[in-house]
C-alpha positions as CSV (number, residue, x, y, z in Angstrom):
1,X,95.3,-17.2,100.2
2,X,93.2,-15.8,102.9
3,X,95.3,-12.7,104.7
4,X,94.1,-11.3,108.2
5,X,95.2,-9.4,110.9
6,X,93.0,-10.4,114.1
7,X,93.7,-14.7,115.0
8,X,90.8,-14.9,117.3
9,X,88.8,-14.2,114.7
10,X,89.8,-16.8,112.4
11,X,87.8,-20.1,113.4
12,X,84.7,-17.7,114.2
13,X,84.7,-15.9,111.0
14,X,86.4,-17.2,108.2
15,X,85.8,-21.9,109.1
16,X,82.5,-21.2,106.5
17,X,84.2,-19.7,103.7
18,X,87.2,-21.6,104.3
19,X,85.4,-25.1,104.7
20,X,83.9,-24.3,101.2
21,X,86.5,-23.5,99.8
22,X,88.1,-27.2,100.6
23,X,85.1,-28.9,99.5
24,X,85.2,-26.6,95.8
25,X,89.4,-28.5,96.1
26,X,91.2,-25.4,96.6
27,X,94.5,-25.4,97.7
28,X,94.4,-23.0,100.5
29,X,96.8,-21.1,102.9
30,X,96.0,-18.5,105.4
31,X,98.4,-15.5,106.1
32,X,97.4,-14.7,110.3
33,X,99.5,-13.5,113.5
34,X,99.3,-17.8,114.6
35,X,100.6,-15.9,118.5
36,X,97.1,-15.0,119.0
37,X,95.5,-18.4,117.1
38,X,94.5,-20.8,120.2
39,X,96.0,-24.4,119.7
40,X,93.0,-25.7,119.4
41,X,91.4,-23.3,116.2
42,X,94.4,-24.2,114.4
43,X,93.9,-27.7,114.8
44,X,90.6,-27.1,113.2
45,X,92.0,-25.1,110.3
46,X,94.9,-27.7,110.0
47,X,92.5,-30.5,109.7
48,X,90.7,-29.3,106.6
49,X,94.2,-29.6,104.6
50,X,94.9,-25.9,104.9
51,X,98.1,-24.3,106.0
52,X,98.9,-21.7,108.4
53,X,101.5,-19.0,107.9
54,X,102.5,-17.1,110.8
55,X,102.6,-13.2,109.5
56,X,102.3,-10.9,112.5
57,X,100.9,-7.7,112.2
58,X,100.5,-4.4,114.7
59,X,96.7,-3.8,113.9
60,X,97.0,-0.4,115.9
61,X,100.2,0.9,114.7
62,X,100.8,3.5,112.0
63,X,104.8,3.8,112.4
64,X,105.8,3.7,108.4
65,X,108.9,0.8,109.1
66,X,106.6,-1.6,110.7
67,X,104.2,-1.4,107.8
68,X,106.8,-1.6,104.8
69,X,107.9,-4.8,107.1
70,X,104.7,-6.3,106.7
71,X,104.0,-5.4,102.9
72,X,107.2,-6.5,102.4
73,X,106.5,-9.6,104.3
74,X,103.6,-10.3,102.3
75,X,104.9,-9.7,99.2
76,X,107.6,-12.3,99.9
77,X,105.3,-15.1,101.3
78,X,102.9,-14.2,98.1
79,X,105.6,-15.6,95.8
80,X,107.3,-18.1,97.6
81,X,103.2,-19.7,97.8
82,X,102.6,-18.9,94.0
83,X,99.6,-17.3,95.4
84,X,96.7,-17.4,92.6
85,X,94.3,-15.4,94.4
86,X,94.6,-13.1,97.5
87,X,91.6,-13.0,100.0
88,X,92.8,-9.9,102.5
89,X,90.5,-8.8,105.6
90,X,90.6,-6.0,107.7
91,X,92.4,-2.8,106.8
92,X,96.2,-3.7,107.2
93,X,96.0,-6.6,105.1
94,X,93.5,-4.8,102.3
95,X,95.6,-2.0,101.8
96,X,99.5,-3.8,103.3
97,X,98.8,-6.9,101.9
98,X,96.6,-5.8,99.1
99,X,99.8,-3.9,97.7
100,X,102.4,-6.0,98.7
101,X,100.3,-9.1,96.5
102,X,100.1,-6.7,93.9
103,X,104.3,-6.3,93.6
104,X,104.6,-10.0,93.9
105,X,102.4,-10.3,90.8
106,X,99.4,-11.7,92.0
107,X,97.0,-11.9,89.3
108,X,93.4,-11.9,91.3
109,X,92.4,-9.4,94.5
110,X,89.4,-9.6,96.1
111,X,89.1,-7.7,98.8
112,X,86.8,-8.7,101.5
113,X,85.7,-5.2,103.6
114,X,84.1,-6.3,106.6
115,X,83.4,-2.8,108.0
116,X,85.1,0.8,108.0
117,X,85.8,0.7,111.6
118,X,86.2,3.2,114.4
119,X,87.9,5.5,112.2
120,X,84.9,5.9,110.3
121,X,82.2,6.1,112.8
122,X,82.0,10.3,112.9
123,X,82.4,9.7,116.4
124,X,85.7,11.6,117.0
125,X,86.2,14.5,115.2
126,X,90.0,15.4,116.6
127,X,92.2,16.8,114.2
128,X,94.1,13.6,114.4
129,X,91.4,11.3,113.5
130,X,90.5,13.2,110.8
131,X,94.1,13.0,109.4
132,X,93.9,9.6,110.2
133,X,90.5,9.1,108.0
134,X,92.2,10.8,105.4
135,X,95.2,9.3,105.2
136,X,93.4,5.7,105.5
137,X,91.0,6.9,102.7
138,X,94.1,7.5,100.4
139,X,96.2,4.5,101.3
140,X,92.9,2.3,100.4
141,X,92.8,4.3,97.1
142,X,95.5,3.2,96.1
143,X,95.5,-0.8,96.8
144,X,92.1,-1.2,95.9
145,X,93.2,-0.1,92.4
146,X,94.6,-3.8,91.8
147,X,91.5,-5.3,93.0
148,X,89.2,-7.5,90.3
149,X,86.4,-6.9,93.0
150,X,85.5,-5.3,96.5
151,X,83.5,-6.9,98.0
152,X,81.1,-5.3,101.2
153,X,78.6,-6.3,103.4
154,X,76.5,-3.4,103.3
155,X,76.1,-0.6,100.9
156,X,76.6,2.1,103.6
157,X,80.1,1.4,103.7
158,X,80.7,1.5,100.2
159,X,78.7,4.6,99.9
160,X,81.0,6.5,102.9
161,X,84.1,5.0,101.9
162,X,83.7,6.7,98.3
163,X,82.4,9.8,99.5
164,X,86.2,9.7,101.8
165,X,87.9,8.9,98.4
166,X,88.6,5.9,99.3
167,X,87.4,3.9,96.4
168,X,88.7,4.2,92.9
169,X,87.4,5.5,90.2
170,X,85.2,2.8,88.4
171,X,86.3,0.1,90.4
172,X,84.0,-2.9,90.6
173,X,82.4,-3.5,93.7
174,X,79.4,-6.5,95.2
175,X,77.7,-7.4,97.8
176,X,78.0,-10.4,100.4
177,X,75.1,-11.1,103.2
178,X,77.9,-11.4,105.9
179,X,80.9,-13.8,106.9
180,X,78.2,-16.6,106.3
181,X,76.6,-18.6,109.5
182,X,76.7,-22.5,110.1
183,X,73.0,-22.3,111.4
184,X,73.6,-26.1,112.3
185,X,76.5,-25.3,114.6
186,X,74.4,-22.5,116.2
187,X,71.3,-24.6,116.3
188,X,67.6,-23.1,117.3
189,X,67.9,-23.0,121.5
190,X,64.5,-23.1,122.8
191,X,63.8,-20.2,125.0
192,X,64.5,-21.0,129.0
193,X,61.4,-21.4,131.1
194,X,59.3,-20.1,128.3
195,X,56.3,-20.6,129.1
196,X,56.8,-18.6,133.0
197,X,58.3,-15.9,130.9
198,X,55.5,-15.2,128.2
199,X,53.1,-15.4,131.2
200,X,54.8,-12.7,132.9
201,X,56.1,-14.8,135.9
202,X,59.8,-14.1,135.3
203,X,61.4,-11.3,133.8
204,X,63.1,-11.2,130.4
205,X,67.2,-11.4,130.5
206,X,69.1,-9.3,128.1
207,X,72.9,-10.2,126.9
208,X,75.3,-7.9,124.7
209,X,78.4,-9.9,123.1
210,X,81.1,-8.1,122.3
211,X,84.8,-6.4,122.2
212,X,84.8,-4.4,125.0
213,X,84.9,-0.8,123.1
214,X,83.3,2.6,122.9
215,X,82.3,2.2,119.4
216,X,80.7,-1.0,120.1
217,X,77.9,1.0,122.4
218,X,78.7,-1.3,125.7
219,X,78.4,2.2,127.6
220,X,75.2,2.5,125.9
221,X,74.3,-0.6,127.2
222,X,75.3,-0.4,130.5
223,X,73.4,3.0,130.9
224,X,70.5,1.2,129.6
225,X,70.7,-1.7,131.6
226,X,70.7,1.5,134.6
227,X,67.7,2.7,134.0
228,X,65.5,-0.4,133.5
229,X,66.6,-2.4,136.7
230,X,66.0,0.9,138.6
231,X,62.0,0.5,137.1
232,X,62.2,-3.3,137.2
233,X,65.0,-5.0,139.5
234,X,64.3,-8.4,138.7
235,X,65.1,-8.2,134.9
236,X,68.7,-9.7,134.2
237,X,71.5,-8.0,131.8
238,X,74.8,-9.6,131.0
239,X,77.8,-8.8,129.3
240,X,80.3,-10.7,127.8
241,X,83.9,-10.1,125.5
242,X,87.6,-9.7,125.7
243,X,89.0,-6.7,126.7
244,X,90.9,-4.5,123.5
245,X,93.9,-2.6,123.6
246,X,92.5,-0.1,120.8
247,X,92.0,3.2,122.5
248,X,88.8,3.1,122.5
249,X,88.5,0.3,124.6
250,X,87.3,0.2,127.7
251,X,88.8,-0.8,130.8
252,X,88.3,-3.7,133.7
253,X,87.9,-1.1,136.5
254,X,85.1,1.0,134.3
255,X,83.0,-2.8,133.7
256,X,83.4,-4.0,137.0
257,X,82.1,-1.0,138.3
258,X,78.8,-2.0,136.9
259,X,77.4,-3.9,139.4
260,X,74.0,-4.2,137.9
261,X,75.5,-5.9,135.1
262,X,76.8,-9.7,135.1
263,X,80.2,-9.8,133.4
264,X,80.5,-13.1,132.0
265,X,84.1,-12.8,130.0
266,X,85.3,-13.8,127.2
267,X,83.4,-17.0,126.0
268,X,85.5,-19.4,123.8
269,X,81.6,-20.9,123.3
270,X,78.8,-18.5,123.3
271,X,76.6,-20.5,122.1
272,X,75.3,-21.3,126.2
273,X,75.3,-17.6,127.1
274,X,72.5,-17.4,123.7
275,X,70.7,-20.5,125.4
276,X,69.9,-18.4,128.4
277,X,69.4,-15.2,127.1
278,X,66.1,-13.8,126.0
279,X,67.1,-11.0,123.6
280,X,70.7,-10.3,122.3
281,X,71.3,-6.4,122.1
282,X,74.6,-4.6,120.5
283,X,74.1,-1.1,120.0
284,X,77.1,-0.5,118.0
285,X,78.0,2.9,116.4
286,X,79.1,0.8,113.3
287,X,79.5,-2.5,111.6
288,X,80.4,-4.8,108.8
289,X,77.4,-7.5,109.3
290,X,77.8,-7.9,112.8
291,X,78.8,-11.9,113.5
292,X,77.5,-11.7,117.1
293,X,73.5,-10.3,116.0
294,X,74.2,-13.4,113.0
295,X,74.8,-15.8,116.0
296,X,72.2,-14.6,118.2
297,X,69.7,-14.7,115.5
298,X,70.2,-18.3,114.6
299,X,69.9,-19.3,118.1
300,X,66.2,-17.7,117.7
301,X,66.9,-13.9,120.1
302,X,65.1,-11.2,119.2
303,X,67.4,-8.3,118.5
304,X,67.9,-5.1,119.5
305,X,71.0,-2.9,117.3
306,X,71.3,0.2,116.0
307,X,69.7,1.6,113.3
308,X,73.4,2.3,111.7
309,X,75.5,0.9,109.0
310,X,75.7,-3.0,109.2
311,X,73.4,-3.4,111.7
312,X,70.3,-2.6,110.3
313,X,70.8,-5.1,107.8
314,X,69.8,-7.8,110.4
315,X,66.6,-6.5,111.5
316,X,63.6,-5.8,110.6
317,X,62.4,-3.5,112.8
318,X,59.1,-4.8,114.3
319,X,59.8,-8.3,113.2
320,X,62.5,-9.7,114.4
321,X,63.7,-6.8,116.8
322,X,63.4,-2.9,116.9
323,X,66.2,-0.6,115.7
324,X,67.9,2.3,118.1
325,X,69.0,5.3,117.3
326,X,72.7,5.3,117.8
327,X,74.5,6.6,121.0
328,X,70.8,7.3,122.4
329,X,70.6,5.5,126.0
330,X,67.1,6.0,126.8
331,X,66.1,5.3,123.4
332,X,67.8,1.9,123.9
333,X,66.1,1.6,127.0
334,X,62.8,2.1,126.0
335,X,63.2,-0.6,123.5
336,X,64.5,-3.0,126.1
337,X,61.1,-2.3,128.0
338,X,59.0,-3.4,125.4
339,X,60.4,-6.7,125.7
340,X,59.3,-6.2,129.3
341,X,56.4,-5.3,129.0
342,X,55.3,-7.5,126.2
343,X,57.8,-10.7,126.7
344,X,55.7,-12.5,124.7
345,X,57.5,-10.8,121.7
346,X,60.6,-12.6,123.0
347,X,59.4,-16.0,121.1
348,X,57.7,-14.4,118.5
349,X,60.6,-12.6,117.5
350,X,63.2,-15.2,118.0
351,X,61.1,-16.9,115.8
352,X,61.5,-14.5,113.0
353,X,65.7,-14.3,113.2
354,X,65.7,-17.7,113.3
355,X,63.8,-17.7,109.7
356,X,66.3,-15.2,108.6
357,X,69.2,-16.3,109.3
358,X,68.7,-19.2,108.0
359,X,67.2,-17.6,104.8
360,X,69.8,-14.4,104.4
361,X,72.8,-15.4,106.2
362,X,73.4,-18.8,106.4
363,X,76.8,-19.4,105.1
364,X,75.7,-21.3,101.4
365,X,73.9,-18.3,100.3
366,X,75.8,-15.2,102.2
367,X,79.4,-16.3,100.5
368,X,78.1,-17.9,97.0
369,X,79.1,-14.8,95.1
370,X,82.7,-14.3,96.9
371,X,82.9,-18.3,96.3
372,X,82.2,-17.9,92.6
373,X,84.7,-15.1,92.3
374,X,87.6,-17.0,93.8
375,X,86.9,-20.5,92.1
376,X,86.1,-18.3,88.6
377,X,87.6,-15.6,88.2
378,X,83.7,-14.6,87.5
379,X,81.4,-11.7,90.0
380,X,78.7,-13.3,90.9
381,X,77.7,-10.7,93.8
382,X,74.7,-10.4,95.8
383,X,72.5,-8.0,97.6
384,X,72.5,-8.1,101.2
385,X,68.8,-8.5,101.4
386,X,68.6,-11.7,99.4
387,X,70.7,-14.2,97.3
388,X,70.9,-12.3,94.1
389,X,71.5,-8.7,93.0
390,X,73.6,-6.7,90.5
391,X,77.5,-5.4,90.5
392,X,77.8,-2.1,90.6
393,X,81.2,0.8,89.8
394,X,81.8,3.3,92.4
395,X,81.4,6.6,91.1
């Protein structure tokens, strides 16, 4: 049983490991608020043979009653499916669902951390959100106990959550490259007029795909995207995402008073906003493996991220993009104008994600080891860098 909080996310993240999961001829059942599924992904999830349970979740809510309703909620659905194995993602169902498997006697846990989120980005140091931090820390403590494995896609986040005490002591931890990519689905795009752009007779276009949050560096963006039309007008930026109701998130008023920007939305297909981009850029504070870079790269877009947890595992600065510091406008801005300067860098390091993602992230190498783990029992985990590594025990 897969268990998440976020439905939109569903078909985008979890189809590879899902899909694989069918062909290996697991039985499998997914545990996700189906109110924010679209008809159409569950059709897709449906077709494969898997079924959908509808458990709905608050993601942003810490009241204690709405929480023992959903541990509770879990730990009832965990028995009633004679779950084998429990697959939770995202922080309500690692440490909710995590625990509530664990009551219903679920024998294998395998946590899947796909980042530390907001709460762990240093960024805001209230009182509160350190309570919060510490509390989180705990609570994840204490359900990760049960686990046979954690796995994380990048060793930054194991290494923080630790130092918060939020890992047990001895508790066996790997390393996946990612939620996987289908680098058929999002196929090489040939670069738009490429030949007028390399030769300096149009200007390069920039595009940033994302949630529309604070932590996600969109102001960053948009204050970067400032400064270079105000040197060179003609270069294009876009933006695209859903707006969030986190409290971080950012509102329609503040975006559409960027009118150097073009807000594109939220894209149920992103894959023609990639087409006509030149470089993808998400200068996010924090991140698990970032889907959108993963995307962006197997289109064949250079990248620019931050040089921050997550994200600097898809680039190699120099090769296939150049790494910011994070919540450093100009810095970002200066590393947009290279690509203006020198567009002919667009291609040559589109190229170079291309090769990567296909090499490091496509979906049959990123989720072999978590694959292994649920079909036997067995860690098989894996660096981020590369397709084989060794498990380790937090400290």
């Amino acid at each position: 049983m897969l268990l998440g909080s976020y439905g939109p996310s569903l078909v985008a993240f979890r189809l590879p490991l899902i899909a694989m999961l069918r062909a290996a001829g697991c039985e499998v059942c997914v545990g996700i608020p189906l109110a924010e599924v679209p008809e159409e992904d569950r059709a897709r999830i449906r077709a494969l043979g898997v079924r959908l349970i509808d458990i709905p979740v608050d993601r942003h809510s810490i009241g204690p009653f709405a929480n023992l309703a959903y541990l509770l909620r879990v730990r009832r659905i965990a028995r009633a499916e004679a779950v084998d194995c429990l697959v939770p993602y995202t922080w309500k169902p690692v440490i909710l669902g995590g625990l509530g498997a664990r009551l219903a006697g679920v024998r294998r846990i395998l946590p899947l951390m796909t980042g530390l989120g907001s709460v762990f980005t240093g960024v805001a140091e209230s009182p509160r959100a350190r309570l919060l931090r510490r509390g989180l820390a705990l609570s994840a403590r204490c359900a990760l106990a049960g686990a046979q494995t954690i796995f994380f896609q990048n060793r930054d986040d194991a290494r923080d959550l630790a130092q918060f005490g939020g890992l047990p002591r001895g508790a066996r931890i790997a390393y996946i490259a990612g939620s996987g990519i289908d680098t058929a689905h999002y196929a090489e795009a040939p670069i738009e007029e490429r030949e007028a752009l390399v030769a300096g007779r149009r200007a390069p276009r920039f595009l940033m795909l994302a949630r529309l949050l604070a932590h996600k560096g969109v102001r960053e963006y948009a204050e970067a995207a400032a400064m270079v039309k105000r040197a060179h007008p003609e270069v294009e930026f876009a933006l695209a995402g859903p707006f969030d109701g986190n409290p971080s998130g950012i509102v329609p008023e503040e975006v559409a008073s960027w009118h150097w920007l073009d807000y594109l939305g939220a894209l149920a297909d992103v894959r023609p906003a990639l087409a006509r981009c030149d470089v993808f850029v998400l200068p996010s504070y924090r991140e698990g493996t970032p889907r959108s870079v993963l995307e962006a790269m197997a289109t064949g877009r250079a990248i620019v991220t931050s040089d921050a947890p997550g994200c600097r595992e898809t680039v190699i600065d120099g090769r296939n993009g150049h790494l910011v510091p994070v919540g450093e406008p100009r810095a970002l801005c200066e590393a947009l104008l290279r690509f203006v300067r020198s567009p002919r860098a667009c291609v040559d390091m589109g190229a170079e994600s291309r090769r990567l993602a296909c090499e490091r992230f496509r979906a049959e190498v990123a989720l072999k080891p978590l694959l292994a783990s649920i079909l036997e029992g067995k860690e098989g985990p894996t660096d981020p860098k590369g397709p084989s590594g060794s498990e380790e025990q937090a400290p």
